[in-house]
GUPABA-855397 format. One record per residue: residue in three letters; y, z, x of N, C-alpha, C, O in turn. Coordinates in steps of 0.05 Angstrom, whole numbers, plus 5000, padded with zeros to 4 digits. Each point is the difference from the previous one (the first is absolute). Layout:
BEGIN
alaYZXYZXYZXYZX;...
// end
This chain:
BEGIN
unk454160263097502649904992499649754982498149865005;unk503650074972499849794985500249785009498649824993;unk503750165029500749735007498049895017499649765001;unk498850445014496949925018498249984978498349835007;unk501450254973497649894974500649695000498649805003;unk503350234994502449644989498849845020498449834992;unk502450215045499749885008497049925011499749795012;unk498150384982496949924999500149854980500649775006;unk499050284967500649794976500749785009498549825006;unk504650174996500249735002499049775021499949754997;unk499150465032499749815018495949824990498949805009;unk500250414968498249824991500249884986498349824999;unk504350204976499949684995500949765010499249794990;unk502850235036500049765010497349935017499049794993;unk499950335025497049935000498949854976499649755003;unk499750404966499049874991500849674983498749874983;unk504050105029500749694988501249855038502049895009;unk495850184999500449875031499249664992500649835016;unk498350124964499749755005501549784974499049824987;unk503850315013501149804975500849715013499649895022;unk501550054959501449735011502349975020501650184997;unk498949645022501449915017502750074988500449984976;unk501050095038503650064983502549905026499749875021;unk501750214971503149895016501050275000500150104978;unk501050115049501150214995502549865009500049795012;unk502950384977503149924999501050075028500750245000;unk499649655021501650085020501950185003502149964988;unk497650305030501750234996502649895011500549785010;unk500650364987503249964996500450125029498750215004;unk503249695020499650005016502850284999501549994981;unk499050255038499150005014497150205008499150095021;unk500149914948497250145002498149915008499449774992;unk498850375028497749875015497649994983497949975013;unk501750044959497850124984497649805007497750094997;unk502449755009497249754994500749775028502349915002;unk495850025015498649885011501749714992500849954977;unk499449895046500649764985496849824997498250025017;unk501649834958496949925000501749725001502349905001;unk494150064999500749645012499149804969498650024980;unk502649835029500349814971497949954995498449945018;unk501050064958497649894987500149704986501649914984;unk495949965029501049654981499650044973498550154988;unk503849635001500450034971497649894984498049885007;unk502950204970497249924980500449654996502049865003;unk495350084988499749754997501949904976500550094977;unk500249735035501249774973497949964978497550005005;unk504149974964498649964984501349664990502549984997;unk496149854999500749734986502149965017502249974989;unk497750025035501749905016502850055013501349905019;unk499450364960503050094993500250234989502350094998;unk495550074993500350284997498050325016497650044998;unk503950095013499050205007500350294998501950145006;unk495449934983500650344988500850105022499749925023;unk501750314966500450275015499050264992500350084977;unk498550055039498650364988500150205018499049985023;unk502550264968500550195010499250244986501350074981;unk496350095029499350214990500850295009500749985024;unk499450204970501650245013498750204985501050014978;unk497150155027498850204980501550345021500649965024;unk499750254967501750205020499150224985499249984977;unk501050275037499150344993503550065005500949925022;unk500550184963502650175014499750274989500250044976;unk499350185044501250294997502250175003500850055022;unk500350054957503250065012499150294989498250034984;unk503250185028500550324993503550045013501250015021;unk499150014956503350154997500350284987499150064978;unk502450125040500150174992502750084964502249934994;unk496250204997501849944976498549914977499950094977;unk499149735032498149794984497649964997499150005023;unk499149964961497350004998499149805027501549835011;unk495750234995499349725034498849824965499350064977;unk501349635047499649754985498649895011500650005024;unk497049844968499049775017500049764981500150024976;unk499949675040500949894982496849755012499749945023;unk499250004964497149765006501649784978500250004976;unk500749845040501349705002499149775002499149995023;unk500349754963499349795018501949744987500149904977;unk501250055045502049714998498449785007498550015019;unk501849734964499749804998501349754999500849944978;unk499949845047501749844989498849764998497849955009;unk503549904979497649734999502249744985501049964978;unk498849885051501649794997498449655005497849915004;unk505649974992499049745005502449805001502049954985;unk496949945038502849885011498949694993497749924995;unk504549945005499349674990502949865019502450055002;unk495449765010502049775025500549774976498349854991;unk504250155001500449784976500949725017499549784990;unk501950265035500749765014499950135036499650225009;unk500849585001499750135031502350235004499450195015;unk502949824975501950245004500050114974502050134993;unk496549844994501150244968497150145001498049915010;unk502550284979497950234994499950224976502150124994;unk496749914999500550284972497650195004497749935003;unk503050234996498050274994500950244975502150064990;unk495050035007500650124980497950235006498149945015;unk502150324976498850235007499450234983501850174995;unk495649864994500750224988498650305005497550025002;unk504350214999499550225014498950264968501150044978;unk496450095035499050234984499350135011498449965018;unk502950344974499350245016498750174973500950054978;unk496850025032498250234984499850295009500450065023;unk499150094960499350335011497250074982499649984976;unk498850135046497850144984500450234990497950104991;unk504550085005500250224998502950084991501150205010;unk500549604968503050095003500450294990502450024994;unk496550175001500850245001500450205023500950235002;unk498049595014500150215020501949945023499150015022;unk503149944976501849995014503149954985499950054975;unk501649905030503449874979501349805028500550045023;unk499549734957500749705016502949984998500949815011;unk501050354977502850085006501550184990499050084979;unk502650005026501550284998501949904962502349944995;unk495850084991500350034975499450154974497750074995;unk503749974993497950264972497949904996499849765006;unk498550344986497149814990498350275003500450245004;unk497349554991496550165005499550085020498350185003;unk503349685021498850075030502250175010499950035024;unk502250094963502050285010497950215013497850074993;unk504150015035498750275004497449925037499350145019;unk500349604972498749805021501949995032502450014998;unk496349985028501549785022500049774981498549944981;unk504149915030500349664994498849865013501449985021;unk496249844983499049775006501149784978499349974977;unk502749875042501349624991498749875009500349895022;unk497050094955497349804994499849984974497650014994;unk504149954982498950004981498849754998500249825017;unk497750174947498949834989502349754998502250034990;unk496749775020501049764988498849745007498049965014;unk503849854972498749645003502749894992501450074980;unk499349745038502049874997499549715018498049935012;unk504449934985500849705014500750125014501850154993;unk497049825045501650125022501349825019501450075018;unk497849654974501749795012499949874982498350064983;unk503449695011500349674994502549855015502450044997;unk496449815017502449895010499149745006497749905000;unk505149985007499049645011502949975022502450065002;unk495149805013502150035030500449665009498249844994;unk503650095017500649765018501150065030502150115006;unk495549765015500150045027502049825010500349904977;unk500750015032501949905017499049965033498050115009;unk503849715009498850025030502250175008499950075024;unk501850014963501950285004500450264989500750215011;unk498649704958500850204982497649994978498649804996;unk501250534988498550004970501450194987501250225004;unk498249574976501950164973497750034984498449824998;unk501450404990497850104982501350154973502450054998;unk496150004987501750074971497350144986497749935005;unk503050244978498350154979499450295014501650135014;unk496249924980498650315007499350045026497849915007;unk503450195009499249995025500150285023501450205001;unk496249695015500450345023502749945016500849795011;unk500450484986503849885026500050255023501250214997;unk497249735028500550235015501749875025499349795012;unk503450414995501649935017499750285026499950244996;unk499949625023499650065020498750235005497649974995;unk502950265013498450285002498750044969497850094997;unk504149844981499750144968501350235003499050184987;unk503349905029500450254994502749994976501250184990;unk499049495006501950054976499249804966500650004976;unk498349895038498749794986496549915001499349805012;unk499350324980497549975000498249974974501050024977;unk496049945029497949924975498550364997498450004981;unk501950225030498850145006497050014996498850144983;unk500149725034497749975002497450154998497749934995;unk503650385014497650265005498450044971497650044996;unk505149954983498450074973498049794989499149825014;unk500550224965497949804997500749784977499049784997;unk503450374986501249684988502250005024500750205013;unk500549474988502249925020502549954986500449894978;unk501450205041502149794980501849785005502049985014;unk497049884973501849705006502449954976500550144980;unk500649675026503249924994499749744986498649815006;unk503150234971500449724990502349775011502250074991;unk498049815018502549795005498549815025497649945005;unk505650015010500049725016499950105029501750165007;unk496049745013501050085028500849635007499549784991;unk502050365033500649705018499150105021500350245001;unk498849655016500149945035500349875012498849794994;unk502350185027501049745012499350115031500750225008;unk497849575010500450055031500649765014498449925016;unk503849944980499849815004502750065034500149835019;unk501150344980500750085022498550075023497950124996;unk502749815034498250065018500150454996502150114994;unk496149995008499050235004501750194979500650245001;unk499949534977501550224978498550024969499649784988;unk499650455000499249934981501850164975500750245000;unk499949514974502050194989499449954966499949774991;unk499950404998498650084969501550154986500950225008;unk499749624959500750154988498349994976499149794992;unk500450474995498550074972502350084972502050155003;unk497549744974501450104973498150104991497849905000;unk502950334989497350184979501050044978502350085000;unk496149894974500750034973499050134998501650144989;unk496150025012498050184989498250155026499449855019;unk499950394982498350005014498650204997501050234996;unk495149685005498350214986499650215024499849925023;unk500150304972499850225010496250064996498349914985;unk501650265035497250145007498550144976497750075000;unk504549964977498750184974498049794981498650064981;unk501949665031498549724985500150104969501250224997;unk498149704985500049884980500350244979500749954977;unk498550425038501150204983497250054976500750124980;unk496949815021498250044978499450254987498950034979;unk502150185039499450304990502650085000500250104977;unk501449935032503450155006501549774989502250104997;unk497949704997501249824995502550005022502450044995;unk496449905032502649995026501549724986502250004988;unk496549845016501549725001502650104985501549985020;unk499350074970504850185002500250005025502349945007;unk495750115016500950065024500649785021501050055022;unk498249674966500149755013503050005006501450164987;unk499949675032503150014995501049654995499149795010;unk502950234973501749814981502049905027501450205007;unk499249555012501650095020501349664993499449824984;unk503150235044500949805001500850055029502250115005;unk496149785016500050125027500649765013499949774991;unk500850315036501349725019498250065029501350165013;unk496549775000499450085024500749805022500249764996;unk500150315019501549845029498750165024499950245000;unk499249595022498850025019500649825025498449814999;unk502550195015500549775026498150195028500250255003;unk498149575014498650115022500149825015499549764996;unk501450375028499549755028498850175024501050215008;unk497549714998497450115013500049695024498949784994;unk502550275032500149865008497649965034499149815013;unk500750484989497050055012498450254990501350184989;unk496649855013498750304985501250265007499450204986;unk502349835038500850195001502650084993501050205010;unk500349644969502850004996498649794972498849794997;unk502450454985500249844970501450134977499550234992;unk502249624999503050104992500549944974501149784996;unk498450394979500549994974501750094986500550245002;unk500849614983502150144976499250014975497949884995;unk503150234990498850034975502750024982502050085012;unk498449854961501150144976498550074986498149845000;unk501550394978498449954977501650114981500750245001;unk500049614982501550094978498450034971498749814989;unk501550445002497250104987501350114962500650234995;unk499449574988501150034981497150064982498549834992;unk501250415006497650164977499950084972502150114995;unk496849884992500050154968496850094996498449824996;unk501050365004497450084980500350344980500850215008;unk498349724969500350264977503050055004500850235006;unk500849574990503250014999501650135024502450035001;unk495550055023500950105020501849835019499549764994;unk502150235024501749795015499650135021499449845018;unk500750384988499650235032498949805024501149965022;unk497049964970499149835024501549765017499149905021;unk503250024967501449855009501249935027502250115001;unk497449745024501850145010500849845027497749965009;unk503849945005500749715011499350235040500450235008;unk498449505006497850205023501449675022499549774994;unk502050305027501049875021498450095024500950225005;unk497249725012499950115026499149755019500749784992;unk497850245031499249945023498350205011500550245003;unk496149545007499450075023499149805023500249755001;unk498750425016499449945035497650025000499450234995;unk498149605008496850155003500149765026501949875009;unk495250154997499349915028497450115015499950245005;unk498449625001497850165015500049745031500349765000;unk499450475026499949845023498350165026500250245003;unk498949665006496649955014501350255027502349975008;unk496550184999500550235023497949995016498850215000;unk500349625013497849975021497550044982499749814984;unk498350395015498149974973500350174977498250054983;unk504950055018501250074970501249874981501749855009;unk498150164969502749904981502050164986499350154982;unk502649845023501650134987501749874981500549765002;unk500650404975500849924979503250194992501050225007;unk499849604976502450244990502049864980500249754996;unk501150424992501449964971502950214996500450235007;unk501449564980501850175006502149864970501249794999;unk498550374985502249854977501450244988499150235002;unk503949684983501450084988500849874974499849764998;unk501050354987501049894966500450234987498850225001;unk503949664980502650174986498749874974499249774998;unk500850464979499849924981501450144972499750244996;unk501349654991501850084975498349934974498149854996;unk503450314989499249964971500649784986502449985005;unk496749804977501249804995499349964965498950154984;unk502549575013499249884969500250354978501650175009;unk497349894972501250154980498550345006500250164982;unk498449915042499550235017501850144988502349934999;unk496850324988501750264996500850155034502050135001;unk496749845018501150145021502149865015500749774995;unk500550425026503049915019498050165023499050235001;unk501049655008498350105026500549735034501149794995;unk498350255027501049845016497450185022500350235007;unk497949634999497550085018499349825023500449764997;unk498550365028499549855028496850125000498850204992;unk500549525025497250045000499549925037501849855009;unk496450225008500050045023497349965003498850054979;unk499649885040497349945011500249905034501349825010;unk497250324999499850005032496350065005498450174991;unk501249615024496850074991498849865031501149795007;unk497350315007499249885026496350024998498950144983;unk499549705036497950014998498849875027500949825014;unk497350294990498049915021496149895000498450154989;unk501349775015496849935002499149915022500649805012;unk497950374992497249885031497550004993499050204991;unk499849625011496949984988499850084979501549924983;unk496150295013499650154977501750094989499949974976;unk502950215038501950094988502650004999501149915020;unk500150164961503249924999500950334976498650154986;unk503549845020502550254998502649774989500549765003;unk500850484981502749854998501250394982498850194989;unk504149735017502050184984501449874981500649764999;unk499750364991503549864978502450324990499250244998;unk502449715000502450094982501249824987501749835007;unk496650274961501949844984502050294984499650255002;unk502549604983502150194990500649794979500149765005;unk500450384964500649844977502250214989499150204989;unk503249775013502150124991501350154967498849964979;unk502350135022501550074972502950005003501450015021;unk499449974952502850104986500250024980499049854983;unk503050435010499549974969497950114985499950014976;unk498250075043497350144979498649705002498850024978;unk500549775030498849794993498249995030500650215012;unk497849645002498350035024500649684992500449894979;unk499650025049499449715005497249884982498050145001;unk501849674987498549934971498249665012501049785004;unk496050314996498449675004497949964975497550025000;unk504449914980498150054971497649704995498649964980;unk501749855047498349824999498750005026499349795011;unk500250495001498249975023496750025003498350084984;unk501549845031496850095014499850335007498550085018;unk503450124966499350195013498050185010500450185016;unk496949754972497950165014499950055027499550235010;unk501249525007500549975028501850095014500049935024;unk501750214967502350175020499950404981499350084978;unk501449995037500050265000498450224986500850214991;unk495749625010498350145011498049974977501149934980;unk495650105016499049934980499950054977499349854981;unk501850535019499850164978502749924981501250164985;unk499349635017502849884990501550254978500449994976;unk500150185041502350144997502550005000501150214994;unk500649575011501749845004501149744991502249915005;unk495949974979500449764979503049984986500949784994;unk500050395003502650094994501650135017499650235006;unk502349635001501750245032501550254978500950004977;unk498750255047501250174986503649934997501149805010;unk500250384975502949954996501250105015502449974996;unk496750185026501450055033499349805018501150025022;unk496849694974499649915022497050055010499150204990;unk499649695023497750025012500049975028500349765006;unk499350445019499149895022497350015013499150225006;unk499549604998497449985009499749935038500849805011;unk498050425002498949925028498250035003499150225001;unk499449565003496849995000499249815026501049835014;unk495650384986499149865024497149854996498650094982;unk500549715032497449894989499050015033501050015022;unk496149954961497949975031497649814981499250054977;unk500049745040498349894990497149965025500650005024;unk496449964968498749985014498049874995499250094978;unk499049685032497349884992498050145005499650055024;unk498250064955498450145011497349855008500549785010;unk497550264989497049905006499949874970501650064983;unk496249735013499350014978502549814986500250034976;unk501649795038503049824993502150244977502149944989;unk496650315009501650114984503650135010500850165016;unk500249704968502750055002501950264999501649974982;unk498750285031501850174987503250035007501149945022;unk500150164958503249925002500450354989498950094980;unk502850065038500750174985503950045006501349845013;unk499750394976503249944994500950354999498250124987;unk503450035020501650214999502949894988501849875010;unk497750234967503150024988502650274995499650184983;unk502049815027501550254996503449974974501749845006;unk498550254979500949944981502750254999499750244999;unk503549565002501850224988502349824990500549775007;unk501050394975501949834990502249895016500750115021;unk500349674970501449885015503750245009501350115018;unk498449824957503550175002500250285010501750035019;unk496950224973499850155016498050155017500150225012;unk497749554986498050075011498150264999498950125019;unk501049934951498350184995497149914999499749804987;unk498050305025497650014999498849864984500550134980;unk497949675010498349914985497349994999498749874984;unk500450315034497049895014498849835020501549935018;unk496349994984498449905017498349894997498750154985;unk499549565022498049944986497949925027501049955023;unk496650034974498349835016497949824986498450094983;unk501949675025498649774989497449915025500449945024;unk497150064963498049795009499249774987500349964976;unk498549865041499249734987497749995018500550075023;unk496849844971497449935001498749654988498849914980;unk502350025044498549644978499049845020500550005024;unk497549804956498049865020499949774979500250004976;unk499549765046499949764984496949965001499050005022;unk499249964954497249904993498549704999501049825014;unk497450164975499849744996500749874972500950114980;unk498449615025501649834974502950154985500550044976;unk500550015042503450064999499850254988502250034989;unk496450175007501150234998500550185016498850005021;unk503750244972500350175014500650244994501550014980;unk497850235031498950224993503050195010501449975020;unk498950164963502250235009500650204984499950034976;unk501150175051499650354987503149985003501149855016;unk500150344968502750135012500950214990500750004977;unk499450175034501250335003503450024994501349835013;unk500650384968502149975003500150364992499150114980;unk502350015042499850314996503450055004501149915020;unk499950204964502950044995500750234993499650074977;unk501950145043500750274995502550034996501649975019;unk499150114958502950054991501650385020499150195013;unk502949754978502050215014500450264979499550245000;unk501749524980500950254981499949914973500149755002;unk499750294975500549924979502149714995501149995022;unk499749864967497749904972498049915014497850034988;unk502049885035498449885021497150144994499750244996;unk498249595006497350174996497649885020499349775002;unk499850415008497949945017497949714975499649994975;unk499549825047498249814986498949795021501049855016;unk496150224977497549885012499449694991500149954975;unk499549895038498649744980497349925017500550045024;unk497249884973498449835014498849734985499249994977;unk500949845040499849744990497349865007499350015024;unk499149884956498449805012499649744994499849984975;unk499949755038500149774989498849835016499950005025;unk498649764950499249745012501449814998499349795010;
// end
């Protein structure tokens, strides 16, 4: 079988770059179990008293086979490389800049566009180099207000996130505030003028059209008054433009409930939110969508389990819409779903996680997939994850994403992942 050629291949070239440089992997987006929590690493030394680099290396194998489509593999290596400067005891600036390379851009298509790479699976890794941060921040003994290029991930990311999995990120231009100056309340708001998308800088497809032109309002209030009771609201009012498009627009009201609390030598966890969302600012659609998440979890020792039902609604032909999420991390790896269908999406999925010998981590996930409104069939997916934390901060990980479609347009598609 090809995809077993692929996966010998690739598992020797991560072997053979077992010994790159130390990197920073992006924290999965909760409520996916994908990665281990690691333990902090001390920061790099000060330079002249007041400046300290930052380096993040990320070299990756991705194999995808879609049916329909030629199989793609994509040999990747991200690079970020910063530097932060303490200008006074509460001010700070950093600046960052991110390059992603391919040894091989023919052999895969980095997005669903005409071009040279038609006919390909899509791997969203293209070539690029861009400014992935600049910002300058002021700490407060309550509050920071920060301004310029910045990472903005709010709470899970399931509506607002940096999407971290790919290998360019995307950060936001404008103003965050924070303020905690209330006992056990923390409450943030973000303005976004601009914000770069995962296609970075566009060197071969020319994505950058795909960046979006915005004029966004984010709002966040949390009071988390013991760990097992913590209580968030949200607005996000989401004013978009890219390639003259407005579609993405679209004003998102909800609430959730999370909480984890101690069961003799279990922990249990659980999640429970809702949010209404409409079309807003100059959106060609009339649409009115509910979004739903019910999600429980357990851990004992080595292992932990959890379920969820989430449900993302329609009207109108439109599916409930998170055009600034972390979506890699919800409904499943073969990201089949990045886009809700126009009936709605419902996802019930189950995870099991386990520590094996050897500190190796595995996380795996059953996904069952049908539309929301009349609940026709969509498929099914099963996800593994394989990761181990190394020395001098690296960490090693496999991940499997096998996705079987029902019926047409829907298409069976394989991915396997490898990364340092």
């Amino acid at each position: 079988m090809k995809a077993v050629r692929w996966l010998s291949v690739s598992l020797l070239a991560v072997a053979g770059v077992a010994h790159a440089e130390p990197q920073a992997m992006p924290a999965a987006a909760p409520p996916a179990p994908a990665a281990p929590v690691q333990a902090a690493k001390p920061p790099a030394p000060m330079w002249f008293g007041f400046l300290r680099p930052t380096l993040d290396l990320r070299p990756r194998v991705e194999f995808a086979d879609q049916d329909g489509r030629d199989e793609a593999i994509a040999w990747t290596f991200r690079g970020r490389f910063g530097l932060e400067a303490t200008l006074q005891e509460n001010i700070k600036a950093f600046a960052e800049i991110e390059h992603t390379s391919t040894w091989h851009r023919d052999s895969y298509q980095a997005a669903s566009v005409h071009g040279r790479h038609d006919g390909k699976t899509v791997i969203a890794d293209p070539e690029s180099t861009e400014l992935n941060q600049a910002w300058l921040a002021y700490t407060g003994k309550e509050f920071e207000l920060k301004g310029g290029i910045q990472r903005i991930t709010l709470e899970n990311q399931r509506f607002i996130g940096n999407v971290g999995w790919r290998q360019n990120e995307q950060t936001y231009h404008g103003a965050t505030f924070t303020y905690k100056g209330i006992d056990k309340v923390k409450l943030f708001y973000g303005y976004v003028y601009n914000v770069d998308n995962i296609f970075g800088s566009g060197t071969v497809h020319n994505l950058s059209d795909r960046d979006f032109d915005s004029n966004s309002h984010l709002i966040q209030a949390t009071y988390e008054p013991i760990p097992a009771l913590r209580l968030t609201g949200y607005s996000y009012l989401l004013d978009l433009e890219n390639s003259g498009t407005t579609n993405a627009s679209n004003n998102t009201y909800g609430a959730s409930l999370t909480g984890t609390l101690p069961a003799g030598p279990t922990t249990l966890g659980y999640r429970l939110e809702y949010a209404r969302q409409a079309d807003a600012a100059d959106s060609q659609r009339d649409y009115r969508a509910d979004y739903l998440h019910l999600y429980s979890s357990a851990k004992y020792g080595r292992f932990s389990a959890g379920a969820g039902y989430e449900r993302l609604g329609a009207s109108n032909g439109v599916g409930f819409q998170t055009p600034l999420a972390t979506l890699h991390a919800f409904n499943g790896y073969a990201d089949k779903f990045l886009v809700t269908p126009a009936k709605g999406l419902q996802d019930i999925y189950f995870e099991v996680g386990v520590k094996l010998p050897f500190d190796v981590q595995m996380n795996t996930a059953y996904h069952d997939y049908v539309a929301a409104d009349d609940h026709t069939d969509l498929g099914y997916e099963f996800n593994v994850v394989l990761s181990k934390q190394l020395r001098w901060g690296i960490k090693a990980l496999f991940k499997g994403a096998f996705y079987k479609a029902d019926e047409l347009p829907l298409t069976d598609t394989n991915k396997l992942i490898f990364q340092l």
